[in-house]
N, C-alpha and C positions, 0 to 999 in steps of 0.2 A: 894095546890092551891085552891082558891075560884071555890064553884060549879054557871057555868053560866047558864043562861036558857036555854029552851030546844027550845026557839025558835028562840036563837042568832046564825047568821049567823058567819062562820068563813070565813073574806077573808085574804090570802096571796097578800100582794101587791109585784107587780113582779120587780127584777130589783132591784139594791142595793138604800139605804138610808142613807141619812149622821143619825147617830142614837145620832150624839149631840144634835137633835130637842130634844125636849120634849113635854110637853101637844098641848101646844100651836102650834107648827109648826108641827106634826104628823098630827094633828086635820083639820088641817088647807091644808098637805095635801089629804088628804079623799077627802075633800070637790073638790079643785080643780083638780087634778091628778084622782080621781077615780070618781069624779060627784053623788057623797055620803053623806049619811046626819051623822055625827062622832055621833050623838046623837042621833040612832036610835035603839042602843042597841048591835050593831053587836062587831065584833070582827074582829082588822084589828091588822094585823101580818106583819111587817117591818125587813128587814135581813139589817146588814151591809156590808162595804166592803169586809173583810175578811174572813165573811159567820159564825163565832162561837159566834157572838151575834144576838140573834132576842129582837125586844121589841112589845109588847101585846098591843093594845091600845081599850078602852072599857069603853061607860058608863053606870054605873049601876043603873042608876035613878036618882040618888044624887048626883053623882059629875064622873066625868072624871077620872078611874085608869089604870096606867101605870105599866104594868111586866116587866121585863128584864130577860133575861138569856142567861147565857152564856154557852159554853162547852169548859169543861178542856182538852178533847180529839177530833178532829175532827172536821167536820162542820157539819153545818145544810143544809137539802137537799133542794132547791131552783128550781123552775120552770124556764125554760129555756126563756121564754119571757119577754124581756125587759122594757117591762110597762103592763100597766092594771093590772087587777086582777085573782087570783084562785080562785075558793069556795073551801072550805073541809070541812068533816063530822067532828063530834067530836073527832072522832076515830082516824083519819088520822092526827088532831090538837095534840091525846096524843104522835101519833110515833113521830111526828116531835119535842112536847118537850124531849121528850127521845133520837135525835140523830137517829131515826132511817129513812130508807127510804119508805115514807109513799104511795108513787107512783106505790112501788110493795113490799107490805107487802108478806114474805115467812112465810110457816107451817114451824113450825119443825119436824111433824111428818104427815103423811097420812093414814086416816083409812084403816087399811086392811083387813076388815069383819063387818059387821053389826051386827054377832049375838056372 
């Protein structure tokens, strides 16, 4: 995956999306549904009905790019409110392409001594 900057915001938009849109109707809704400028660099994250496709939508100065992914096993983890938006860190952007639950990332192990 393309490295984005360090100062683009990631938003989950909440709430399913018909993910037939494309540039144009993604974009289009940012601007109306979240009161967003699509062209401001950020990073707006769209889930469909069945929750194993999200698509990425993102401009990177030059032109308008569009991700998709899908997962062969399971779904992706989705905020529970029906419109508006989430913010996420970078971090919590990788678990959720990874399928993982980015809301309560587990250790797999816990220190158990400092020295």
């Amino acid at each position: 995956m393309t490295g984005f900057p360090t100062g683009a915001h990631v938003w989950i938009v909440a709430g399913v999306t018909d993910l037939r849109r494309g540039f144009t109707g993604l974009s289009a809704l940012v601007e109306t549904a979240l009161q967003q400028d699509p062209f401001a660099g950020h990073l707006f994250v769209f889930r469909g009905r069945r929750g194993d496709l999200i698509k990425v939508l993102w401009w990177d100065g030059d032109g308008m790019c569009l991700f998709a992914k899908r997962l062969e096993r399971g779904r992706f983890i989705w905020p529970q409110a029906a419109e508006g938006a989430v913010s996420l860190t970078r971090a919590q952007l990788s678990m959720l392409l990874e399928g993982i639950d980015w809301r309560r990332p587990v250790r797999t192990a816990t220190p158990q001594m400092a020295v």
